[in-house]
N, CA, C and O of each residue as an XYZ file, in Angstrom:
452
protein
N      77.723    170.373    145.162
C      78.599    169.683    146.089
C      79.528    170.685    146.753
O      79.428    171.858    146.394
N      80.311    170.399    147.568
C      80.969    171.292    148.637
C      81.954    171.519    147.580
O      82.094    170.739    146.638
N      82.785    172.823    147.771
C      84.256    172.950    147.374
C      85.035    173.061    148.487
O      84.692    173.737    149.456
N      86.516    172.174    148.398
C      86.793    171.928    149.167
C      88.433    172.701    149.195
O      89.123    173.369    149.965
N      88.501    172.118    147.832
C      89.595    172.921    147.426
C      89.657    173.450    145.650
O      88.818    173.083    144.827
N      90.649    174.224    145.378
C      91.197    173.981    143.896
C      90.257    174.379    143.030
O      90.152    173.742    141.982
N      89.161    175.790    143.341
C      88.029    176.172    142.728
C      88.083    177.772    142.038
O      88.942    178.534    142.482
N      87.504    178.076    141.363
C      87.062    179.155    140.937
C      85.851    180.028    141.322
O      84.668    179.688    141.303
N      86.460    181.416    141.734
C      85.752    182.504    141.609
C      85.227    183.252    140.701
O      85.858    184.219    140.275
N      83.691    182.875    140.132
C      83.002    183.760    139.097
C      82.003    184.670    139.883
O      81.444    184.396    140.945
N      81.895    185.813    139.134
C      80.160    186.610    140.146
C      80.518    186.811    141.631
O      79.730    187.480    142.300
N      81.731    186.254    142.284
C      81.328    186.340    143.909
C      81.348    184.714    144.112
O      81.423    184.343    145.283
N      81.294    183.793    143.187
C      80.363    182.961    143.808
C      81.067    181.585    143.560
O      80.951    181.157    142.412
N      81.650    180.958    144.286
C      82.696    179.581    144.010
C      82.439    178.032    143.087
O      81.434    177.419    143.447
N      82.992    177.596    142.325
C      82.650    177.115    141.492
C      83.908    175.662    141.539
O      85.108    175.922    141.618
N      83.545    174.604    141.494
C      84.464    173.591    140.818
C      85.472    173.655    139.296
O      84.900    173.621    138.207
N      86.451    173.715    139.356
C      86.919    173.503    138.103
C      86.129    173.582    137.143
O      85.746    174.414    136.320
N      85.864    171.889    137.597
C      85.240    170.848    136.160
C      83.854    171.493    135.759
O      83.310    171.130    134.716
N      83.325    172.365    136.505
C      82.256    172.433    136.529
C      81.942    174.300    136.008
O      80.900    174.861    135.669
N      83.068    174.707    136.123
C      83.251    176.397    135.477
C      83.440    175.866    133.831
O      84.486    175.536    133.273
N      82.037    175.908    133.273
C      82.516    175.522    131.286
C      81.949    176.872    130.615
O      81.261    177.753    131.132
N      82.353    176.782    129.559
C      81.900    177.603    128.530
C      80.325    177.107    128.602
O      79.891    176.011    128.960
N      79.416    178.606    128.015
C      77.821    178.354    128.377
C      77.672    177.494    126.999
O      76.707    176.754    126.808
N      78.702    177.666    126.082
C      78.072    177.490    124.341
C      78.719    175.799    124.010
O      78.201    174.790    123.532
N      79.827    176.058    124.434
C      80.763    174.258    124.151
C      80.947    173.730    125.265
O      81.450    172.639    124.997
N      80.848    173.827    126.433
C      81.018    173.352    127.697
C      82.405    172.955    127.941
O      82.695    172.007    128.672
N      83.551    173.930    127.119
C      84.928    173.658    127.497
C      85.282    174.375    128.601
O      84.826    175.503    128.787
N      86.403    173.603    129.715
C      86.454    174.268    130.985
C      87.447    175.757    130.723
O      88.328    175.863    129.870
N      87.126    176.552    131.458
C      87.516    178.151    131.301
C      88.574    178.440    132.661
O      89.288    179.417    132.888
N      88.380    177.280    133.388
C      89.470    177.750    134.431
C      90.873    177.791    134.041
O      91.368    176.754    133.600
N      91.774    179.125    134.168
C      92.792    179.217    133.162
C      92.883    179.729    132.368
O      93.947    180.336    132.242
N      91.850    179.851    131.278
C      91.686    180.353    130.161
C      90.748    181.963    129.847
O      89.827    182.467    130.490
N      91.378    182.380    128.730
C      90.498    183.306    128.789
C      89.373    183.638    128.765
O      89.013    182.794    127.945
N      88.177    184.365    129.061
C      86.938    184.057    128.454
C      86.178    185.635    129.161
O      86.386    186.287    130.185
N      85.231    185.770    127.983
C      84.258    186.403    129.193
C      82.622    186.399    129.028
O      81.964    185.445    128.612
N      82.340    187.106    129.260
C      80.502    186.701    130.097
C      79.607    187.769    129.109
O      80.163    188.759    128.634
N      78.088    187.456    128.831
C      77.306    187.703    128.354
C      75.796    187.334    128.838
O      75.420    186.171    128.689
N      75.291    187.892    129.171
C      74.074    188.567    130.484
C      74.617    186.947    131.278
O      74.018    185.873    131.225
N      75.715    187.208    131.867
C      75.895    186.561    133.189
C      76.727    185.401    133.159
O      77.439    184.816    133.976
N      76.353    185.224    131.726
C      76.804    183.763    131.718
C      78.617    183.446    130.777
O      78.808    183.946    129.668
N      79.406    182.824    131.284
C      80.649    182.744    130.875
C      80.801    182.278    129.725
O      80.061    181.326    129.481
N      81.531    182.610    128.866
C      82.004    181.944    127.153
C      83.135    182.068    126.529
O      83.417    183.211    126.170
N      83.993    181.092    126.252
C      85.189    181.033    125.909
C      85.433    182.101    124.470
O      84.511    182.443    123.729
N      86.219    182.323    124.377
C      86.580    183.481    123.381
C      85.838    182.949    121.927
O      85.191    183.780    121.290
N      85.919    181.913    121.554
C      85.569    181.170    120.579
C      83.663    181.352    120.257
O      82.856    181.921    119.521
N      83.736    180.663    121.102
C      81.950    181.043    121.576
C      81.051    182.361    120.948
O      80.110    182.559    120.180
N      82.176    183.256    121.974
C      81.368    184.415    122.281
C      81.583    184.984    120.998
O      80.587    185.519    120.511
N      82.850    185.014    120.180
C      83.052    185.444    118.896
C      82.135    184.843    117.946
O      81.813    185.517    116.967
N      81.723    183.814    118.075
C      80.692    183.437    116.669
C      79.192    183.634    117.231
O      78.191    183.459    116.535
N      79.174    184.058    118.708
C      77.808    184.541    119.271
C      77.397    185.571    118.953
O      76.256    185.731    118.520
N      78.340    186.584    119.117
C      77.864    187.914    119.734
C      78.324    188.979    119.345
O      77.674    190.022    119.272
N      80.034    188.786    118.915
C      81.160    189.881    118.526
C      80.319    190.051    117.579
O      79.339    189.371    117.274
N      80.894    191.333    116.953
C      80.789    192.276    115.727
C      81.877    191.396    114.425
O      82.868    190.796    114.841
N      81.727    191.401    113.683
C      82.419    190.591    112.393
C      83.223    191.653    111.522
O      82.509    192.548    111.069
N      84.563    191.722    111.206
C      84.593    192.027    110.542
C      84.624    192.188    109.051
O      84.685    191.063    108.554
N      84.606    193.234    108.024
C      83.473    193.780    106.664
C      85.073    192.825    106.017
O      84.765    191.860    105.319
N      86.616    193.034    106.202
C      87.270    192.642    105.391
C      87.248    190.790    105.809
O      86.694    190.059    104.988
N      87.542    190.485    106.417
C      87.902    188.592    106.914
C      87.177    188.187    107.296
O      87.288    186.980    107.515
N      85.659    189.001    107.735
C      84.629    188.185    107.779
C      84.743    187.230    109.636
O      83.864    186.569    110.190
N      86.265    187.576    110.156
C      85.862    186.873    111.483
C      85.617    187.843    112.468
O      85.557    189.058    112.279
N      85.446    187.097    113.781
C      85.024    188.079    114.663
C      86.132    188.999    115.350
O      87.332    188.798    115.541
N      85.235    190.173    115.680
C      86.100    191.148    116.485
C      85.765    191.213    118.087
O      84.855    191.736    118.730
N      87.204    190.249    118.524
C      86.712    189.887    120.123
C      87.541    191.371    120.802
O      87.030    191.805    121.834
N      88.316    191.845    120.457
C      89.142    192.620    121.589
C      90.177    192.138    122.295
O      91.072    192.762    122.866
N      90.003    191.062    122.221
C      91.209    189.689    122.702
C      92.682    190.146    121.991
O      92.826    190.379    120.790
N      93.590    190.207    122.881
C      94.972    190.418    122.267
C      95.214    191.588    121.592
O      95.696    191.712    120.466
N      94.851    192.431    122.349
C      95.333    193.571    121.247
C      94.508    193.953    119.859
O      94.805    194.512    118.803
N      93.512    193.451    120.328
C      91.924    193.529    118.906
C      91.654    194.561    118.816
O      90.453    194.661    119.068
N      92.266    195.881    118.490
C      91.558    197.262    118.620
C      90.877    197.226    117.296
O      91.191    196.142    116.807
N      90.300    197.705    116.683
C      88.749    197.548    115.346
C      88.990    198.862    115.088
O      89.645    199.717    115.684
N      88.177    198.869    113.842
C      87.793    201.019    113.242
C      86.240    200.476    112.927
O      85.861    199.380    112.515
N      85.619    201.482    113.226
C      83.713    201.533    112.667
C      83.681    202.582    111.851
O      84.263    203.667    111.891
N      82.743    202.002    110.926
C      82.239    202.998    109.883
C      81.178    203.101    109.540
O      81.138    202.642    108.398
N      79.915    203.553    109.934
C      78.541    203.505    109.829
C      78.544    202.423    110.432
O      79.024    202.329    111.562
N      77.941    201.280    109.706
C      77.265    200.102    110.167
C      78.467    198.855    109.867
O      78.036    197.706    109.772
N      80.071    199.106    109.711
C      80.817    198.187    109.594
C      81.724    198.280    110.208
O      81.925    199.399    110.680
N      82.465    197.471    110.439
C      83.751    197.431    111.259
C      85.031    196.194    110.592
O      84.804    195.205    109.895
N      86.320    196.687    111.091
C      87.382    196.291    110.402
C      88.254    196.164    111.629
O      88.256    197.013    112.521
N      89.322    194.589    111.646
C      90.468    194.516    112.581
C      91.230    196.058    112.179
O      91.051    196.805    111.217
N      91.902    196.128    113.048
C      93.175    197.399    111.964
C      94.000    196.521    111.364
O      94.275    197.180    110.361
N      94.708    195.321    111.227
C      95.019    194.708    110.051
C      94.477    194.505    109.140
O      94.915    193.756    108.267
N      93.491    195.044    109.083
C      92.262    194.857    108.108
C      91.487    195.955    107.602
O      90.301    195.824    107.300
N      92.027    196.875    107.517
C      91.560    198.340    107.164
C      92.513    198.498    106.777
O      93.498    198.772    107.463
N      92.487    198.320    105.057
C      93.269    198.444    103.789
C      92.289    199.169    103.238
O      91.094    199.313    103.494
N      93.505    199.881    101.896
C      92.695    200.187    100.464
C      92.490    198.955    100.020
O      93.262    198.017    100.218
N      91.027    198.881     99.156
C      90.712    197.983     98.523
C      91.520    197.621     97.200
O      91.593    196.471     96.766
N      91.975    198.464     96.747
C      93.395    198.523     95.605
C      94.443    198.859     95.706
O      95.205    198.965     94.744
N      94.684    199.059     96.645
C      96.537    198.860     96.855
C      97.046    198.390     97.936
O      98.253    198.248     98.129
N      96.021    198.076     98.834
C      96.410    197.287    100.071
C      97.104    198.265    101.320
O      97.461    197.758    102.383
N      97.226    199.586    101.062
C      97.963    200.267    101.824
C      96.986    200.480    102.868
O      95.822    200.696    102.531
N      97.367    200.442    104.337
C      96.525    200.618    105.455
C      95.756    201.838    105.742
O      96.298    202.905    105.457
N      94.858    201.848    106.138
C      94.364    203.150    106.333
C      94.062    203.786    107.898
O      93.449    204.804    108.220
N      94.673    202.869    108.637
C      94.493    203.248    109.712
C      94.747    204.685    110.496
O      95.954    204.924    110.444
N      93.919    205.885    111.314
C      94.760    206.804    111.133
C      94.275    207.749    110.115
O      93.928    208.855    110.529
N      94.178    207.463    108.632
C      94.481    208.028    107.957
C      93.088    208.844    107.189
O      92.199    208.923    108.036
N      92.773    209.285    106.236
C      91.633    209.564    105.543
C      90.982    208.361    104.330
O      91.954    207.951    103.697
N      90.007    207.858    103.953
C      89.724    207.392    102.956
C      88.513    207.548    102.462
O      87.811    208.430    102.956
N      88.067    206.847    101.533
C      86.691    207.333    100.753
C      85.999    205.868    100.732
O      86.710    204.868    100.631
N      85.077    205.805    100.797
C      84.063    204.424    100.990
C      83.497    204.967     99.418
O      83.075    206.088     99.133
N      83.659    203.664     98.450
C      83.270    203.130     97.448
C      82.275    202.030     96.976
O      82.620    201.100     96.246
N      80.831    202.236     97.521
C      80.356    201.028     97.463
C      80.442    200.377     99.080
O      80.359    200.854    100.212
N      80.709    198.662     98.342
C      81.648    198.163     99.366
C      82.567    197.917    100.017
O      82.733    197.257    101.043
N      83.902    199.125     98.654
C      85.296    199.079     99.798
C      85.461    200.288     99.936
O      84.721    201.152     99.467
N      86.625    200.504    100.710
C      87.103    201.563    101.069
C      88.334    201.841    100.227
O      89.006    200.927     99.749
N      88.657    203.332    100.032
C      89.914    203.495     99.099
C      90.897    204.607     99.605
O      90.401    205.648    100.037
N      92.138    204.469     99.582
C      92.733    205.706    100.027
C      92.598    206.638     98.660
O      92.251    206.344     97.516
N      92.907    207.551     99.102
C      92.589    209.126     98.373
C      93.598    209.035     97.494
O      93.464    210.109     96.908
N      94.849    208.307     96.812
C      95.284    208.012     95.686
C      94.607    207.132     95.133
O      94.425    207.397     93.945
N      94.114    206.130     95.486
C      93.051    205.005     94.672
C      92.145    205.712     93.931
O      91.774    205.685     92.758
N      91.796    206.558     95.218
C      89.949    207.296     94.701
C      90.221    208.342     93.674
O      89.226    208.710     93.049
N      91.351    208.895     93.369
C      91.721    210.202     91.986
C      91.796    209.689     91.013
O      92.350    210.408     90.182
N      91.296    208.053     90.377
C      91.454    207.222     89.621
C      89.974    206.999     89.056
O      89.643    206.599     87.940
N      89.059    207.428     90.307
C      87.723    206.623     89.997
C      87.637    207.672     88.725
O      86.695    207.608     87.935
C-alpha cells in the first residue's frame, strides 16, 4: 500500500510502521533497537537467542547492545562482567589468567592447584 506518511526507512526502502516487525516475533521495531541478519531485521531479543555468541559464564547472549564489550578465548566468550576467577570472583579483565578445565583462574587461585 502507499506510504503516505509516518514511515520507516530500512535498506533504502520505505516501510509502514505497523508493518516494519521483527523477522522472529513480529514485534514492531520502529523506535526500537534492533538489527539485521542476511537482510532481514530482528529485535535485540530475537537476534540474541538466534545468532549472538553465548556467554561460557551466564549462559546469555552476547548482543553488543549497551555497552556489551565480551573477551574470547579459543572457542568461548565472556560479558566482561563475567570474566571472573572461578574461585574468588575477582575480575580478570585486562589482566592474566590460567584456563582450568572449564574455568578460568587468576594466577593467585592457580598457585593453589
Amino acid at each position: 500500500q502507499s506510504l503516505t506518511k509516518g514511515g520507516v526507512t530500512y535498506r533504502d526502502e520505505p516501510w509502514h510502521k505497523e508493518c516494519f516487525v521483527c523477522t522472529g516475533c513480529k514485534t514492531p521495531l520502529a523506535g526500537q533497537q534492533f538489527t539485521s541478519q542476511d537482510d532481514n531485521p530482528y529485535c535485540i531479543k530475537c537476534f540474541g537467542n538466534l545468532y549472538a555468541k553465548k556467554c561460557s559464564a551466564c549462559t546469555k547472549p552476547i548482543t553488543g547492545f549497551g555497552g556489551g564489550k565480551y573477551v574470547s578465548f579459543e572457542d568461548r566468550h565472556w560479558h566482561h562482567n563475567c570474566f571472573n576467577c572461578a574461585r574468588c570472583n575477582t575480575s580478570l579483565v585486562g589482566k592474566g589468567f590460567i584456563p582450568d578445565n572449564d574455568e578460568i583462574l587468576c594466577r593467585d587461585c592457580s598457585s593453589d592447584l
